[in-house]
TORPASE-641305 format. One record per atom (N, C-alpha, C, CB): residue in three letters; x, y negated, z negated. Coordinates in steps of 0.2 Angstrom, whole numbers, padded with zeros to 4 digits, always signed. Glycine has a CB too. Example, Ala and Ser with C-alpha at 12.3 -4.5 7.8 and 13.67 -1.06 7.14 Angstrom:
ALA+0066+0028-0039ALA+0062+0022-0039ALA+0066+0016-0039ALA+0057+0022-0045SER+0064+0011-0035SER+0068+0005-0036SER+0064+0000-0039SER+0070+0003-0029
# end
This chain:
UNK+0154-0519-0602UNK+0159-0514-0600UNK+0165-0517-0597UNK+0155-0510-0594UNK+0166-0521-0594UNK+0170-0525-0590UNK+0174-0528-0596UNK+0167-0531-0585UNK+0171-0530-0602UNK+0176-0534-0609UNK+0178-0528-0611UNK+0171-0539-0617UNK+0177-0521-0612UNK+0182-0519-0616UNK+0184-0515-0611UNK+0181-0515-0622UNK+0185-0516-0605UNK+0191-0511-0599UNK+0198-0518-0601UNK+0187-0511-0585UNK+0194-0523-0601UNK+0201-0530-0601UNK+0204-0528-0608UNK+0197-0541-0602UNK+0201-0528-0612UNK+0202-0528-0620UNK+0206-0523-0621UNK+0197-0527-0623UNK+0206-0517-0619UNK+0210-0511-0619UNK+0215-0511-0615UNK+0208-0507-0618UNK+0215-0516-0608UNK+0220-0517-0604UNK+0226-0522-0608UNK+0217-0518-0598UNK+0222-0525-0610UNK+0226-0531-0615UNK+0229-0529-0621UNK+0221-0537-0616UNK+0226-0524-0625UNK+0231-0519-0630UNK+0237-0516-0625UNK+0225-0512-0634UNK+0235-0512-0622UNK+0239-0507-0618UNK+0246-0510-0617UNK+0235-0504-0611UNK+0243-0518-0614UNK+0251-0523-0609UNK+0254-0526-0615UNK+0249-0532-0602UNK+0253-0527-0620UNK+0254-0530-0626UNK+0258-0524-0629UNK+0245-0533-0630UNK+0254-0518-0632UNK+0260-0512-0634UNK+0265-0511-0629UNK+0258-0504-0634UNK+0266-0511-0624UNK+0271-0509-0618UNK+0276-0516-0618UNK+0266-0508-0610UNK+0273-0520-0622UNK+0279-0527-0620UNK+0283-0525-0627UNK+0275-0538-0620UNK+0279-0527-0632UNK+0281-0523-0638UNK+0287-0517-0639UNK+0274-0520-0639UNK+0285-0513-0636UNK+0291-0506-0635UNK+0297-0509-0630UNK+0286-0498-0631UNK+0296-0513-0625UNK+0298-0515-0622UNK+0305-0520-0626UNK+0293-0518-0618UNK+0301-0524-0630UNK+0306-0529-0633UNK+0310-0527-0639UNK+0302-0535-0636UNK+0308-0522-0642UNK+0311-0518-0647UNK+0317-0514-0644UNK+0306-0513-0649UNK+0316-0509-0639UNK+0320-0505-0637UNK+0329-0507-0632UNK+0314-0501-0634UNK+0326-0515-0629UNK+0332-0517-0626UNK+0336-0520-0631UNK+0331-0521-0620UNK+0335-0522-0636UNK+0340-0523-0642UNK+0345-0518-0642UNK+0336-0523-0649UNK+0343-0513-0644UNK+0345-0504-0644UNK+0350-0503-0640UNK+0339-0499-0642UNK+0347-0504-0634UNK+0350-0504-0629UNK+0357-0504-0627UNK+0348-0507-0627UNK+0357-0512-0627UNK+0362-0517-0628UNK+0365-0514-0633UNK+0360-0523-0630UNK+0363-0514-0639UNK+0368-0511-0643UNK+0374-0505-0644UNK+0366-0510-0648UNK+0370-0501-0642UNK+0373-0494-0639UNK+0378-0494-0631UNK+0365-0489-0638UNK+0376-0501-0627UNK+0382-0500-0622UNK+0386-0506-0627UNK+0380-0502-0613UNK+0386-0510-0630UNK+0393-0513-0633UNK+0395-0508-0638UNK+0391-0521-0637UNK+0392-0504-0641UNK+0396-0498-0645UNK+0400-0495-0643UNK+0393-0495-0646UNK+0398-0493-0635UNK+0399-0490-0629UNK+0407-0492-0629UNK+0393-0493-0622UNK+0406-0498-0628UNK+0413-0502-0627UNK+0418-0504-0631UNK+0413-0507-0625UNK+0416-0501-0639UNK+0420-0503-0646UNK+0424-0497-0646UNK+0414-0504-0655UNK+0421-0489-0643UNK+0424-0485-0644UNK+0428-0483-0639UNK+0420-0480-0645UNK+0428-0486-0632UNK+0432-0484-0629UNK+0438-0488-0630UNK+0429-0482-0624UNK+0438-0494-0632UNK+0443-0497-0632UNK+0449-0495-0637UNK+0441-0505-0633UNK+0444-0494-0644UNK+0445-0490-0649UNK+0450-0484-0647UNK+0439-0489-0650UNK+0447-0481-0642UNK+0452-0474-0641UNK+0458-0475-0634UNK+0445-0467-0640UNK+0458-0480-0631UNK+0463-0484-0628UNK+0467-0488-0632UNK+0461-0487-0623UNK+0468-0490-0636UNK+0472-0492-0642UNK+0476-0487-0646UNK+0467-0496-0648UNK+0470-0482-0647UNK+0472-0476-0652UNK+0480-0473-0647UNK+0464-0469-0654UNK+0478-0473-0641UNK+0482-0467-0633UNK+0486-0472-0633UNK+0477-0465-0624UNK+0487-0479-0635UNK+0491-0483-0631UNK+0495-0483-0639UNK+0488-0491-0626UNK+0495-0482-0645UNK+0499-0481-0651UNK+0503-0477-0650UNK+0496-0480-0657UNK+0500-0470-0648UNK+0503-0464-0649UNK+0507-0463-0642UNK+0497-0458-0651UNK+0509-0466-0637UNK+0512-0467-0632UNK+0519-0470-0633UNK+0508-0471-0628UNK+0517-0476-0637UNK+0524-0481-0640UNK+0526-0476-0646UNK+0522-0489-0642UNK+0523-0472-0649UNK+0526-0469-0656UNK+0531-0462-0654UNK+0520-0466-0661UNK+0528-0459-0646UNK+0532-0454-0644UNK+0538-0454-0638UNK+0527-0449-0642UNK+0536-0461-0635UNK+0539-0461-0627UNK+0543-0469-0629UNK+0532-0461-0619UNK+0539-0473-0634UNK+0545-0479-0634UNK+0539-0483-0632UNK+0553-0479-0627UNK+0540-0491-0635UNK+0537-0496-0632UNK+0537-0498-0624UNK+0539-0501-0636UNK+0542-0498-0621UNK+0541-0500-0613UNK+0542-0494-0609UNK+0547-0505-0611UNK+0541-0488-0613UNK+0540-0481-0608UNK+0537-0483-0601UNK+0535-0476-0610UNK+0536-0477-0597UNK+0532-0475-0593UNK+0526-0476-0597UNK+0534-0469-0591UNK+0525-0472-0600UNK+0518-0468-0603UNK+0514-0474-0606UNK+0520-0462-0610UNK+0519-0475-0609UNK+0515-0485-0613UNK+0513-0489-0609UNK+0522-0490-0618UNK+0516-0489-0605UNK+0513-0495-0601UNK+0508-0492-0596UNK+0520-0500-0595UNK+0507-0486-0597UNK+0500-0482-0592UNK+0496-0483-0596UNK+0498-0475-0590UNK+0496-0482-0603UNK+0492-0483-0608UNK+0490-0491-0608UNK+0496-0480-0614UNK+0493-0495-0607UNK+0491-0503-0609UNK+0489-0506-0603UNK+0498-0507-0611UNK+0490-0503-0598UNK+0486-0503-0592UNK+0477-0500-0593UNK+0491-0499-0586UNK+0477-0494-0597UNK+0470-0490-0597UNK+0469-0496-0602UNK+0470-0480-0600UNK+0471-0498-0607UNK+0466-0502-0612UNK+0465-0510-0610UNK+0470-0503-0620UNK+0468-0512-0606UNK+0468-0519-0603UNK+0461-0517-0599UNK+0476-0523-0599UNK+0463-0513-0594UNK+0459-0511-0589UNK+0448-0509-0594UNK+0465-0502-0586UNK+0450-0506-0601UNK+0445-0506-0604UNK+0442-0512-0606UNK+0446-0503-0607UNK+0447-0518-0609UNK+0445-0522-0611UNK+0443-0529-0606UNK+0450-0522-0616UNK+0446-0527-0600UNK+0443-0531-0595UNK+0434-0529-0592UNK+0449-0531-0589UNK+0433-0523-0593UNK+0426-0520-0592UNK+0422-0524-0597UNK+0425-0513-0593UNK+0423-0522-0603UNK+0420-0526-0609UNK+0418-0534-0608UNK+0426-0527-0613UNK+0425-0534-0608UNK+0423-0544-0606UNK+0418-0546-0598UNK+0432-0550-0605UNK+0419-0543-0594UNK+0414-0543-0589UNK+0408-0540-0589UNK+0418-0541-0584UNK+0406-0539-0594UNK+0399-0535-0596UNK+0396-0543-0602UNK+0400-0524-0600UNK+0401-0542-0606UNK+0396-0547-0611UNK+0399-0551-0614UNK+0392-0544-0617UNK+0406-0554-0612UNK+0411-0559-0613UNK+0412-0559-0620UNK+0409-0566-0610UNK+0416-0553-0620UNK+0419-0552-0626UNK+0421-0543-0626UNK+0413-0555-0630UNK+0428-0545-0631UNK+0430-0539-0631UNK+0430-0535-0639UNK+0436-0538-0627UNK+0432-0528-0641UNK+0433-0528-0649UNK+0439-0527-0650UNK+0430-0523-0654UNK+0443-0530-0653UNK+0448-0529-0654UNK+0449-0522-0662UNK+0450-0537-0654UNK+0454-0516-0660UNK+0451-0510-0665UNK+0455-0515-0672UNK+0455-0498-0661UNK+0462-0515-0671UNK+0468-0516-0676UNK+0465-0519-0679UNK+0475-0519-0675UNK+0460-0527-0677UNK+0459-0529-0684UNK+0451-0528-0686UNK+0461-0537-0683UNK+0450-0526-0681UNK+0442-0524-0682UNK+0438-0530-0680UNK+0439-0521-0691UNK+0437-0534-0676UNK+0431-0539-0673UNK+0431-0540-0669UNK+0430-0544-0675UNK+0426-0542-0665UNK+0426-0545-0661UNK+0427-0551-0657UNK+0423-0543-0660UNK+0429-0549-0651UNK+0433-0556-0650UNK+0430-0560-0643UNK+0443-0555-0648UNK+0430-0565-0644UNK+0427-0571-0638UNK+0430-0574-0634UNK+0423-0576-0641UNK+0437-0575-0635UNK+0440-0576-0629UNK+0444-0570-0626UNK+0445-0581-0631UNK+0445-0574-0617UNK+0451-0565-0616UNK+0458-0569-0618UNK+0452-0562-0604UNK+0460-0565-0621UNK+0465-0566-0626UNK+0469-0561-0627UNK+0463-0569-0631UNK+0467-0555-0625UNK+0470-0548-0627UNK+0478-0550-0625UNK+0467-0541-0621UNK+0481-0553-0620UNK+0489-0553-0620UNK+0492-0553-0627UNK+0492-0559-0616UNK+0489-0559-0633UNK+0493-0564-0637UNK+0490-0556-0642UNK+0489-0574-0639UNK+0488-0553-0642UNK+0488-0549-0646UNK+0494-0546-0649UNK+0485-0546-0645UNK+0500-0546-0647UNK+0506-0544-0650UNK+0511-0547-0650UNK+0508-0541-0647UNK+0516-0546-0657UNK+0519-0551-0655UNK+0525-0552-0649UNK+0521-0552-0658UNK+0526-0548-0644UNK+0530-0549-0639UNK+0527-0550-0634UNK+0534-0545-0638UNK+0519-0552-0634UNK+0515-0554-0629UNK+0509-0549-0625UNK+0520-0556-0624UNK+0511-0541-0628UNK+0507-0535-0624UNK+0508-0529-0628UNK+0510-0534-0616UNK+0505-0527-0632UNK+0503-0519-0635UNK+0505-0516-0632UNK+0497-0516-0636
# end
């Protein structure tokens, strides 16, 4: 009686690690996705800022403050941010050099 209460307990911890190891992959993936899109759409706000108010607006530099501000969450979660314009991801903080006058 006692070999299969262990035996079944030992399936049961074994499925539950199982589901366990599977699902935080996922996870993870879905909060760095988390962080492709939003940066994604703080690039997109900070384009369309410089295309209606001017590169050194008001508006633009709120905007480049919202994306820096996003891109620095990023990198303090998994050291690394996505850069949208060229599509990858990037491993250094490096976001300043991304333009050429020093700042998007």
């Amino acid at each position: 009686m006692h070999f299969k209460i262990g035996k079944t307990f030992a399936a049961i911890a074994m499925a539950v690690a199982l589901i366990i190891f599977v699902a935080t992959p996922n996870a993870h993936a879905d909060d760095r996705s988390h962080c492709q899109h939003a940066i994604e759409k703080a690039e997109s706000r900070l384009d369309h800022a410089i295309a209606h108010n001017g590169e050194h607006s008001r508006e633009a530099e709120d905007r480049r403050r919202d994306l820096n501000a996003e891109r620095q969450r990023c990198w303090d979660q998994y050291h690394q941010w996505w850069n949208g314009h060229e599509h990858r991801g990037e491993t250094e903080q490096n976001w300043d050099n991304d333009h050429p006058n020093g700042n998007r």
